[in-house]
C-alpha positions as CSV (number, residue, x, y, z in Angstrom):
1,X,-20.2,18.2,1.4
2,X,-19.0,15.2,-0.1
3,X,-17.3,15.4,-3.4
4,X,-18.2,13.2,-6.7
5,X,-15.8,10.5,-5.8
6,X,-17.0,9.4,-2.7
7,X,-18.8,6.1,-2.4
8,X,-22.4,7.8,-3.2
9,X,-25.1,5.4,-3.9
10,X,-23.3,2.2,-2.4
11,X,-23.1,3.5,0.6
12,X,-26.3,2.8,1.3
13,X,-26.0,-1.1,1.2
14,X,-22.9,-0.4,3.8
15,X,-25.0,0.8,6.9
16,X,-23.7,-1.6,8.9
17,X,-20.2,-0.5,8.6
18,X,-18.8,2.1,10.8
19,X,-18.7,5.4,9.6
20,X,-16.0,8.3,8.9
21,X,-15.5,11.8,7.9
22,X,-12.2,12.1,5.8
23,X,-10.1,15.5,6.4
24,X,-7.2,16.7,4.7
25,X,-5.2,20.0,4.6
26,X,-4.3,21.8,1.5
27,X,-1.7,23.8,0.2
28,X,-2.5,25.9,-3.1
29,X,1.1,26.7,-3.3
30,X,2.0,23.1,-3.6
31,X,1.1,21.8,-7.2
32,X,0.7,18.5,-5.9
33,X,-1.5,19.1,-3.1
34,X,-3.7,21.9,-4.7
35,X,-6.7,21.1,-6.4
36,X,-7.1,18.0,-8.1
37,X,-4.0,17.0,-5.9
38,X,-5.7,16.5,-2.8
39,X,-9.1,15.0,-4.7
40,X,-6.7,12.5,-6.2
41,X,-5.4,11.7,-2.4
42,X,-8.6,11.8,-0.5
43,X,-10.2,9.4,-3.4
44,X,-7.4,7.0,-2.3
45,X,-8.2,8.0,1.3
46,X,-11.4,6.3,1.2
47,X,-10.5,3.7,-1.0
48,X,-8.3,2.5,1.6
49,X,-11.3,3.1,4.1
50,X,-13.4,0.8,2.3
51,X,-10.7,-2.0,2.1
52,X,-10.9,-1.9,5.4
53,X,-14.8,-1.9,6.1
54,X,-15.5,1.6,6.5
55,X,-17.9,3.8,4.7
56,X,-17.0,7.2,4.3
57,X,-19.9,9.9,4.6
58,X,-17.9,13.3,4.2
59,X,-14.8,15.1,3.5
60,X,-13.7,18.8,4.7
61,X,-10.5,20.1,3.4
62,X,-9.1,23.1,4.8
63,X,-6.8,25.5,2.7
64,X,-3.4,26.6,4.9
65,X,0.2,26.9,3.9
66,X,1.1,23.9,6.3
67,X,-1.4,21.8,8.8
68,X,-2.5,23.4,12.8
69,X,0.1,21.8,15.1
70,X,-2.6,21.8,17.8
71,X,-5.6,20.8,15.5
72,X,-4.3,19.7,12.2
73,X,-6.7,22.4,10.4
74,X,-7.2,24.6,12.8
75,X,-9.5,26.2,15.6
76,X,-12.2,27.3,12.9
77,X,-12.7,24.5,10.6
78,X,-12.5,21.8,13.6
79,X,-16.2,23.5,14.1
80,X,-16.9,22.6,10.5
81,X,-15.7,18.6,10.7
82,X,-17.2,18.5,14.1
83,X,-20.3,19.4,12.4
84,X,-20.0,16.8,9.5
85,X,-19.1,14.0,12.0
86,X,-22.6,14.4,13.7
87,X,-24.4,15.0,10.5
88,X,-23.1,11.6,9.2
89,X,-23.4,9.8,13.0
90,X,-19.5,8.9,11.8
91,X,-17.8,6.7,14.4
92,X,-14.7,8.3,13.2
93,X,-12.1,11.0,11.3
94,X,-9.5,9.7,9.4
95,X,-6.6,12.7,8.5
96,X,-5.4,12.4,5.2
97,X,-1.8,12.8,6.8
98,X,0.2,11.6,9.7
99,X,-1.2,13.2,13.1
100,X,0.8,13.6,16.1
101,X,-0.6,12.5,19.2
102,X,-1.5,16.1,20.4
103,X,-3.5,16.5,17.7
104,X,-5.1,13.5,17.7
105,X,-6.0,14.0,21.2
106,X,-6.6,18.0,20.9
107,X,-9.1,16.2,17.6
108,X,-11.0,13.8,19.6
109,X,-11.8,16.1,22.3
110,X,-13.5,18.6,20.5
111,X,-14.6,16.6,17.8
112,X,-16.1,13.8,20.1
113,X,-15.3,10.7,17.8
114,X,-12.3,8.4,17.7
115,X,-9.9,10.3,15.2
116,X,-6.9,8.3,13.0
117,X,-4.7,9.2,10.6
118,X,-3.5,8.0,7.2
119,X,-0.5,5.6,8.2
120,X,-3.1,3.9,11.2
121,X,-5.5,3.1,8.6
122,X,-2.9,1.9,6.1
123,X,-0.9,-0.5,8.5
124,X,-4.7,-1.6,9.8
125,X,-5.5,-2.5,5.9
126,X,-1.9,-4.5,5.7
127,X,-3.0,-6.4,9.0
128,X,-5.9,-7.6,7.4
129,X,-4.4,-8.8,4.2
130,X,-1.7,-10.8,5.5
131,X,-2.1,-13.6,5.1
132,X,1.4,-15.8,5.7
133,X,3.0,-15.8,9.2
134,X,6.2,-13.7,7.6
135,X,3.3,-11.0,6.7
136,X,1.7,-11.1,9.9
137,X,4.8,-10.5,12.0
138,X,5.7,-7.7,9.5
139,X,2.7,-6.1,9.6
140,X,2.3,-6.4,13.7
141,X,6.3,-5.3,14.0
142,X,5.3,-1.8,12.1
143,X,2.3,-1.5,13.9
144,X,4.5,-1.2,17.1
145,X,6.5,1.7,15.6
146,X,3.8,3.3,15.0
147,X,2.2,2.9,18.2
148,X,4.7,3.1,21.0
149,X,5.3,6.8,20.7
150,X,1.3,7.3,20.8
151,X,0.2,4.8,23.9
152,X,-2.6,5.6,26.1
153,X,-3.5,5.5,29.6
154,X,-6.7,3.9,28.5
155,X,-5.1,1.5,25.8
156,X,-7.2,2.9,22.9
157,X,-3.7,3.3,21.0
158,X,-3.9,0.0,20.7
159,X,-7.2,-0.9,18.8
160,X,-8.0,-1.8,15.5
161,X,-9.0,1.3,13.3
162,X,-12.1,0.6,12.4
163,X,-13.3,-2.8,14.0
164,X,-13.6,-4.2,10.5
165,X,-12.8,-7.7,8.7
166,X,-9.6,-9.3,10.9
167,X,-8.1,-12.1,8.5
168,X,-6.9,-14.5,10.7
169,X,-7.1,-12.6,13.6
170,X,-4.4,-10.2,12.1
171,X,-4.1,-7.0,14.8
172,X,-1.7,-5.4,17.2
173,X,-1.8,-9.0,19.0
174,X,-0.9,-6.9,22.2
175,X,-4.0,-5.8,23.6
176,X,-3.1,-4.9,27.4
177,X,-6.2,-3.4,29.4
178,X,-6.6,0.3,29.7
179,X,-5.3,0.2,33.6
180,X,-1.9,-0.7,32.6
181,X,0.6,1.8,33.3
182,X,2.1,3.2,29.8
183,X,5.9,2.0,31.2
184,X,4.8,-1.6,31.5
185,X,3.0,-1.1,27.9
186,X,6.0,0.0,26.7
187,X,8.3,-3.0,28.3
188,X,6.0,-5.5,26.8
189,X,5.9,-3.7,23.3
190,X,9.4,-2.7,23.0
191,X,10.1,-6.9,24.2
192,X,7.5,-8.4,21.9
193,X,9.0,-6.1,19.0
194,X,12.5,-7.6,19.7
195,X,11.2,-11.4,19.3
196,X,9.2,-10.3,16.0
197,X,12.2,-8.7,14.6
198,X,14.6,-11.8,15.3
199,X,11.7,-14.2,13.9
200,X,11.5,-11.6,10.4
201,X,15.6,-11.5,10.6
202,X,15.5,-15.5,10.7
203,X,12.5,-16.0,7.9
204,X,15.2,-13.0,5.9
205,X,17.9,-15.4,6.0
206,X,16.2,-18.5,4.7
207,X,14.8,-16.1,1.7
208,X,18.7,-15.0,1.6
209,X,19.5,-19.0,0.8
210,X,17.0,-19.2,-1.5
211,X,18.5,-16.6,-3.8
212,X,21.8,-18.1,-2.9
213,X,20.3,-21.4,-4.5
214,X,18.8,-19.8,-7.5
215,X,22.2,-18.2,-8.4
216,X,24.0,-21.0,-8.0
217,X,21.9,-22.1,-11.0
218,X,22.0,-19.9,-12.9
219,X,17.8,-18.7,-12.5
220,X,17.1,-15.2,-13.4
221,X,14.7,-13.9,-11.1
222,X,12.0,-11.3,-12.0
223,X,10.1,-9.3,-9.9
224,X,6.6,-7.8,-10.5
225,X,6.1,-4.6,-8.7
226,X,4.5,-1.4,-9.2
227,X,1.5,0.9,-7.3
228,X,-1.6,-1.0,-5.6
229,X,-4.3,-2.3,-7.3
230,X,-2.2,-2.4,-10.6
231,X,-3.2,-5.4,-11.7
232,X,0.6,-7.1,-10.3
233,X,-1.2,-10.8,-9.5
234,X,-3.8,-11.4,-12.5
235,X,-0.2,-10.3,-14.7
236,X,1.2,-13.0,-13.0
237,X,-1.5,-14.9,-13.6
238,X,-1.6,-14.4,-17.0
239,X,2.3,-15.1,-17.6
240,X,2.6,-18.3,-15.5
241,X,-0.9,-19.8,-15.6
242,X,-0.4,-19.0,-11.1
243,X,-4.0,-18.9,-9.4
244,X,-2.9,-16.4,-7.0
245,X,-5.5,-13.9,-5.0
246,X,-7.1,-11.3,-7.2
247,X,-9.3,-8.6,-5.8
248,X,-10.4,-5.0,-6.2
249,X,-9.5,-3.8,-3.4
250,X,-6.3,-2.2,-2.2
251,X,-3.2,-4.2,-1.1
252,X,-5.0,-7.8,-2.1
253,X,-1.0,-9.5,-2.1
254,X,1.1,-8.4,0.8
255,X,2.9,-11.8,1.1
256,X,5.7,-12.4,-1.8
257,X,4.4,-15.0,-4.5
258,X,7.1,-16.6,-6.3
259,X,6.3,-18.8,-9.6
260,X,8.4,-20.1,-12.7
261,X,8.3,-18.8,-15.7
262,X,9.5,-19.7,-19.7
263,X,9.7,-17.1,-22.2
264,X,11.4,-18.2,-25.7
265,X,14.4,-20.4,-24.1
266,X,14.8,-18.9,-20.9
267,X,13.5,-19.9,-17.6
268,X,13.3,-17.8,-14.8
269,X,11.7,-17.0,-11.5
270,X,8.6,-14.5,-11.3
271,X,8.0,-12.5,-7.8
272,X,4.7,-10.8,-7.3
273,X,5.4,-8.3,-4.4
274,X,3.5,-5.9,-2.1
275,X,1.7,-2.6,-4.1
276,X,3.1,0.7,-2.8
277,X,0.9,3.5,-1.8
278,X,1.5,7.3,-1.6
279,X,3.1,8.6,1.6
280,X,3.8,4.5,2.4
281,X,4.5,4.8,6.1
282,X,8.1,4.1,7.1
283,X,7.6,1.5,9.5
284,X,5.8,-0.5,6.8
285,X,8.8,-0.1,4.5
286,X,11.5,-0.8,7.5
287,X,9.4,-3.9,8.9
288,X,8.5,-5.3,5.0
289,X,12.4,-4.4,4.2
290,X,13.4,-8.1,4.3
291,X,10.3,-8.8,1.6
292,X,11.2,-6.0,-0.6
293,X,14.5,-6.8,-1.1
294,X,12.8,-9.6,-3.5
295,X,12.6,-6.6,-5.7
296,X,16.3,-5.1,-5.5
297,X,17.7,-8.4,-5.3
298,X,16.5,-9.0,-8.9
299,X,17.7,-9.2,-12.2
300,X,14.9,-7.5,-14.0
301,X,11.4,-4.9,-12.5
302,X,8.4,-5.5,-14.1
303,X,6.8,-2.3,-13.1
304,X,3.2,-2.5,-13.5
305,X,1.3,0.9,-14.3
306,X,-3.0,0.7,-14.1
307,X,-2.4,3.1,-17.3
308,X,-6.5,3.8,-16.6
309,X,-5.2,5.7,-12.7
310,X,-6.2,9.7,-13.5
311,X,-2.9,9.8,-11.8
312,X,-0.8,7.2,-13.2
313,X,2.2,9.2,-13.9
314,X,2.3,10.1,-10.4
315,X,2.1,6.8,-9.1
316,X,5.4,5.9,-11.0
317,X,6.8,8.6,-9.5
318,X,5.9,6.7,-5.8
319,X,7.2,3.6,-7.0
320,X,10.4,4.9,-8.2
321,X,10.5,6.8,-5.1
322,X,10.4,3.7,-2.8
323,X,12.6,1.4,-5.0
324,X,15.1,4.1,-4.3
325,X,14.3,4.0,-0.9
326,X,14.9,0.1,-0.4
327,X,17.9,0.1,-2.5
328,X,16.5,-1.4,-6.0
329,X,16.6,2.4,-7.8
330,X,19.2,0.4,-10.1
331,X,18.0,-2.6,-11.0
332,X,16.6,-2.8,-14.7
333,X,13.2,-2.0,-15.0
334,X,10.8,-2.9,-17.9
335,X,7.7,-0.3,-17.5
336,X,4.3,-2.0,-18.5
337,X,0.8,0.2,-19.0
338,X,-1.7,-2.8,-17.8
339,X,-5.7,-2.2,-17.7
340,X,-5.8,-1.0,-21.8
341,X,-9.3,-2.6,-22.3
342,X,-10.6,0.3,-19.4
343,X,-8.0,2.9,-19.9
344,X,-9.2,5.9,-21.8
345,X,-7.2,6.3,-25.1
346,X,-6.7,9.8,-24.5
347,X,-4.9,9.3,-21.2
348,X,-3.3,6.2,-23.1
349,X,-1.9,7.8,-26.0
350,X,-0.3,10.2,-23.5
351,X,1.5,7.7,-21.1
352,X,2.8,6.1,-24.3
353,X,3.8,9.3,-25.4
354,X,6.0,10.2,-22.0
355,X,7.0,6.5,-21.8
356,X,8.0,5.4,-25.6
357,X,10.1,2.2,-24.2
358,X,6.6,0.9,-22.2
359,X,4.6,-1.8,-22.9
360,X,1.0,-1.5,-23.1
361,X,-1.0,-4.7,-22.2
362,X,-4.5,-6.1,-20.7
363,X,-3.8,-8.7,-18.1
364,X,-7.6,-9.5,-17.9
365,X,-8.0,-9.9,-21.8
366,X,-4.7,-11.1,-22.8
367,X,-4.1,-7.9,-25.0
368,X,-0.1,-7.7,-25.4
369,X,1.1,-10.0,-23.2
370,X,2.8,-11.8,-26.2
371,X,5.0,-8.8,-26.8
372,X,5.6,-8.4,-23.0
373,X,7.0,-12.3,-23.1
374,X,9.1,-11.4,-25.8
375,X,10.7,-8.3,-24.5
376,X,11.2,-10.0,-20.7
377,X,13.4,-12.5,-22.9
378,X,15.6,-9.6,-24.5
379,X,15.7,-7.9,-21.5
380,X,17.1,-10.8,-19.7
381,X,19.3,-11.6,-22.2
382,X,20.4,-8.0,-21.8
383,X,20.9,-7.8,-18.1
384,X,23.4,-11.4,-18.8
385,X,21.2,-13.5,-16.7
386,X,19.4,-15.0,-19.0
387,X,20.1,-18.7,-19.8
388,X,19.0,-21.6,-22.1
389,X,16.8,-23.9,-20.2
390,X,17.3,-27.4,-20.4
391,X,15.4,-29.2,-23.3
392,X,12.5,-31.2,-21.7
């Protein structure tokens, strides 16, 4: 049955919502995917279900030194999920890894729901949070990745996840019928992909003259960036007085937000970028390439930390882990514990403990946000960016 951290009580104000059993695989010999490991994943599993209007009713989690290649978790405990799917009337199975599509069809057969895996639900969350026609075409260019190699001869490959809230109409925005012959799916994917990544290449170059611009002038640039749900926008909020999108939900900003700032003498631009995400899929990090570079294109990281996350000193291990990825494991980084005011001082004291240089603040109260101005104008200054602005 379902563990402490699912949804519980509020599900019941969600009937409406589809339905889905969560399944992940676990290896004790792994000491990041044993025990608390995989609770920590599969909370963020369904976190990311619920940002994108579904309402988990049950979790199984099979123990094996590495996941079925015909089943994911194998011939026995596929009786066991089938089982939970029917006891919950789930509409669906979302695998707390990435499927191939044997298994997913080897699943679906026995199990007799629609099954998905971790990187479809992520890339359907980003479709719905874009929000800007850059995002968008991101978004629907790493949906195609991640969809070619696993069409259908019914098309189903090519449906939303769970039928939830479409901002904007945000999707595959190929939706061929189901008598199409894979070949021609392909053609028209592999063609549409090819316009969406000249339109992303041209939208890259115009950010390119930006920079260009802002050097030119002498602007440092800053960029917020840091796990999902960190608490990136209401910081930026709180340092530049912005109104930008704040929600509790994962991946609120996908699109790049770019204010001014003026700390001490120094004026400077602030980026707010996209939150990363354990096992981010690579098509996201390829097609969203051109927007991260906002981060290793800076002067100075502000890398957010929710300091109250049970697994925060994991998280930024992701982050470091994708800034490498995209190129920015150099760039100056100022690390910031954010959420104090909910954080528990136990776990508090102990991230300032393994992170002495940090910065511990509340963007929702204010708490320390004085100290982080201060110390974003003396890192500047360090980094040699930093320059007087003009008197006003």
């Amino acid at each position: 049955m379902a563990g402490a951290w699912l949804l519980g009580s509020d599900a019941a104000t969600r009937a409406d919502r589809p339905r889905a059993v969560l399944v992940a695989v676990r290896n004790e010999a792994d000491p990041q995917d044993s025990g608390s490991g995989t609770e920590l994943s599969l909370a963020e599993l369904e976190r990311l279900a619920d940002t994108d209007g579904l309402t988990v009713v049950d979790a199984v989690v099979q123990s094996r030194p590495r996941p079925d290649s015909a089943t994911y978790v194998g011939a026995g405990k596929v009786q066991e999920l089938t089982e939970a799917a029917e006891r919950g009337h789930a509409d669906l199975v979302i695998a707390d890894g990435e499927l191939t599509p044997g298994q997913v069809r080897n699943l679906e057969e026995q199990v007799g729901v629609r099954v998905v895996d971790r990187t479809a639900l992520i890339l359907d969350v980003f479709a719905e949070h874009a929000r800007t026609s850059e995002g968008r075409l991101q978004v629907e260019l790493a949906q195609i990745a991640y969809q070619l190699p696993r069409l259908r001869g019914d098309g189903r490959g090519l449906s939303r996840v769970g039928g939830g809230r479409v901002a904007g109409g945000a999707g595959m925005g190929v939706r061929g019928p189901g008598e199409q012959r894979l070949e021609t799916q392909r053609r028209r994917l592999r063609q549409r992909a090819s316009r969406l990544g000249e339109r992303v290449r041209e939208l890259s170059r115009r950010r390119e003259q930006t920079r260009r611009r802002r050097t030119r002038n002498r602007v440092p640039s800053v960029a917020i960036t840091g796990y999902t749900n960190a608490g990136k926008s209401a910081l930026l909020n709180r340092l530049t007085g912005a109104d930008v999108l704040v929600e509790d939900v994962l991946f609120a900003t996908l699109d790049p937000t770019v204010r001014r700032i003026r700390v001490d003498d120094i004026v400077a631009t602030l980026a707010d970028t996209v939150g990363f995400v354990r096992y981010l899929p690579h098509q996201l990090v390829d097609a969203f390439r051109s927007t991260l570079e906002e981060v290793s294109r800076s002067d100075l990281a502000v890398h957010v930390v929710d300091a109250s996350a049970p697994d925060a000193a994991n998280q930024i291990a992701t982050v470091h882990d994708v800034l490498r990825e995209i190129g920015a494991g150099d760039v100056p980084e100022l690390l910031v514990l954010n959420k104090i005011d909910v954080a528990p001082q136990e776990q508090l004291t102990t991230l300032r403990r393994r992170y002495p240089d940090a910065l511990a603040v509340s963007a929702l109260t204010g708490a320390g946000v004085g100290e982080l101005r201060t110390a974003l104008a003396a890192r500047l200054r360090e980094v040699g960016t930093g320059t007087p602005s003009p008197s006003r």
